[in-house]
C-alpha positions, 0 to 999 in steps of 0.5 A, spaced: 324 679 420 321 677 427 326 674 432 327 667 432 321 664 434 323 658 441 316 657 442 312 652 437 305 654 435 300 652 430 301 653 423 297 653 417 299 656 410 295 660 406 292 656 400 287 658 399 288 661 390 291 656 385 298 660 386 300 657 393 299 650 390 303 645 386 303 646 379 303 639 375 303 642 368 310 646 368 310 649 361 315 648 357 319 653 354 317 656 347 322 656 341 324 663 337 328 663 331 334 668 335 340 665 333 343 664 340 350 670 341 354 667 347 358 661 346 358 656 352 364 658 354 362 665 356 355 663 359 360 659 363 363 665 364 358 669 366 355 664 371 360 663 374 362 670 376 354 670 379 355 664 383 362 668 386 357 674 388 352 670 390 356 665 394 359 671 398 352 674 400 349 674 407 342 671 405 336 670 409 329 668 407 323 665 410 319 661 404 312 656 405 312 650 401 307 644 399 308 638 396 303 634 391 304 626 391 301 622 385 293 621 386 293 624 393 290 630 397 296 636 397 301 636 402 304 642 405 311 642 407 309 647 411 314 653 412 322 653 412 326 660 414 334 659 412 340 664 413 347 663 411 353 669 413 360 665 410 360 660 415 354 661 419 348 656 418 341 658 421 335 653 420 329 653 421 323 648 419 315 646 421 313 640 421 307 635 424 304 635 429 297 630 431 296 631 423 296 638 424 302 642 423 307 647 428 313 652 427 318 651 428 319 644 430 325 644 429 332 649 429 338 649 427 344 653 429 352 653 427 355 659 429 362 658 427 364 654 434 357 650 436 352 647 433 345 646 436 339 643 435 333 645 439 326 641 439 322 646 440 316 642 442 319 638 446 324 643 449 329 639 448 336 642 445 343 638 443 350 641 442 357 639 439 363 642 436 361 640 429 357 643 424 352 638 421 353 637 413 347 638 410 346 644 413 349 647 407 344 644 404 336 647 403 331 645 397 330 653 397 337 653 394 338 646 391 332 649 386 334 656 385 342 655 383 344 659 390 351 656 392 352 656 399 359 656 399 365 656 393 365 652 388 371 648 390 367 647 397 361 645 395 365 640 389 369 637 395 364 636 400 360 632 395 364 628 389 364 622 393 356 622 393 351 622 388 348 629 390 353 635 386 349 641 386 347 643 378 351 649 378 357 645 379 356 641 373 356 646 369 362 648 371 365 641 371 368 639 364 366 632 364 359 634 363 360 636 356 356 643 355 355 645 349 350 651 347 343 650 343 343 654 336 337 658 339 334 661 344 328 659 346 323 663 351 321 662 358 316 667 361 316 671 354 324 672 356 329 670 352 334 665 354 340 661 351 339 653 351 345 649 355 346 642 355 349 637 359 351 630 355 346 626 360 341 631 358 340 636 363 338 643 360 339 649 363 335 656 361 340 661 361 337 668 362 343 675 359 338 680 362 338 677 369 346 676 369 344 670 366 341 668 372 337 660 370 329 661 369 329 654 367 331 646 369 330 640 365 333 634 366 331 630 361 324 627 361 326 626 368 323 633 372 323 640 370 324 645 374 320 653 373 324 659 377 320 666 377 318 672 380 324 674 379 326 680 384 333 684 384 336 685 391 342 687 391 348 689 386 345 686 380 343 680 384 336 677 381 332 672 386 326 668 385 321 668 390 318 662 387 320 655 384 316 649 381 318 643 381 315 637 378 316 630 377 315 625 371 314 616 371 321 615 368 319 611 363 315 616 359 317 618 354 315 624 354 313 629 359 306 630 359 302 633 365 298 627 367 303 623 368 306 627 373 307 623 380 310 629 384 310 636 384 312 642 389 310 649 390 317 654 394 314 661 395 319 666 398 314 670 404 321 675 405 328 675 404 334 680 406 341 680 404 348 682 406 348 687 413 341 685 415 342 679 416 345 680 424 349 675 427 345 673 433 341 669 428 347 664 428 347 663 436 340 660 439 337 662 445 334 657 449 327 658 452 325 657 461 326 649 461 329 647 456 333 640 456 340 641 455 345 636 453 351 639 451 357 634 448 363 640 448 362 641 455 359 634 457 353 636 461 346 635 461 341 640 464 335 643 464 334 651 464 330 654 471 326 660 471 332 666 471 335 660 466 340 657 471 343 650 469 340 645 473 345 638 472 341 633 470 347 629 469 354 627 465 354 627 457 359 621 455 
């Protein structure tokens, strides 16, 4: 992938074919008459060895995405890269910009010992000693089922809130999981049916080593994963998620009651020792503004990047 980019410039994703933009009408699943052959327990067992694996992967990816609210226009998210290396974070986001949009906008780092922030319009860079907890989190993976860390991590950091991703639910026994009798179809593959006492559904597919092609929580939202591609050691990874949103009031998911719909398309994706270690530690174009809580310091970077105090930080 290119070096990280400092600089902000204009940017506009390509949606010039109906596949850069929003689905509204998700297809649902298609039942067969296959009798399911895994018990819940052994789906379980299976997905839970895929999240230890995937949880262990360096990966880095750069993904385009656009939104799509009720009656409106479409609106693009714009473009999103992210990278994780165990502990290490990488993120980095477009966004708008006089009604037009830019990338990078915002990118952060957290190296293991530093976190930074950095404006890259305005040149503008903020540094601590502490990583900021939502950069474990990214919508990319929330949709695709990819853990960022352990299943205990993940849990601890987010039992107290209303926000526990999917894949520690299923792994949590008070949802009550249990498998449907058949299997139903998504794409034309085959998959096994678990559900969850609050009616949420998982598509559970044994030929992607039980990778989920598919999220219903109940009349709510449905979640499509495709294009799946293999990129390492049996590890299946879907460069396109759909999502879409329904009125909870309706009885049922029909196409045109949908109020949200959201398009993430994979551009490029790397794993394990390409993803370099200097992605993790950012550094600062000539003139950035610095202020920087683990040294205390305010200052600006000169030409030959000399600091310039600007003043203390409290």
């Amino acid at each position: 992938m290119t070096p990280i980019p400092m600089i902000a410039e204009p940017y506009e994703p390509d949606l010039s074919t109906a596949e850069s933009r929003p689905n509204r009408a998700i297809e649902a699943p298609v039942p067969t008459n296959e009798t399911a052959y895994l018990s819940v327990e052994q789906l379980h067992d299976f997905m839970r060895r895929r999240f230890d694996r995937l949880w262990a992967l360096d990966i880095e990816y750069v993904f385009n995405a656009e939104s799509y609210c009720e009656n409106t226009r479409h609106v693009t998210f714009g473009r999103t890269r992210y990278a994780f290396r165990h502990e290490k974070r990488l993120k980095i986001q477009s966004n708008k910009h006089e009604g037009s949009l830019v990338y990078p906008s915002y990118t952060w780092a957290w190296n293991g010992d530093l976190q930074q922030d950095f404006h890259a319009r305005f040149k503008d860079a903020y540094q601590k000693p502490e990583k900021s907890d939502w950069l474990n989190s990214d919508i990319y993976l929330c949709n695709a089922c990819i853990p960022c860390g352990s299943v205990e991590d993940e849990y601890t950091a987010t039992k107290n809130t209303c926000t526990i991703p999917l894949l520690q639910r299923v792994f949590d026994a008070r949802w009550r999981w249990k498998v449907l009798p058949k299997l139903e179809a998504v794409e034309g593959a085959p998959c096994h049916v678990i559900e969850s006492n609050d009616r949420v559904r998982l598509w559970v597919d044994p030929a992607l080593d039980c990778a989920v092609r598919f999220v219903a929580w109940g009349n709510m939202s449905r979640v499509a994963l495709r294009d799946f591609r293999l990129m390492a050691d049996n590890i299946w990874m879907p460069w396109r998620t759909e999502a879409v949103g329904y009125n909870s009031n309706s009885p049922s998911p029909v196409p045109n009651e949908a109020h949200r719909a959201s398009v993430h398309i994979v551009k490029a994706m790397t794993v394990n020792d390409e993803v370099p270690e200097s992605l993790f530690t950012l550094n600062y174009p000539t003139g950035t503004v610095i202020r920087d809580v683990v040294s205390k310091r305010f200052y600006r970077l000169g030409n030959n990047l000399e600091q310039i105090k600007l003043g203390e930080v409290d």
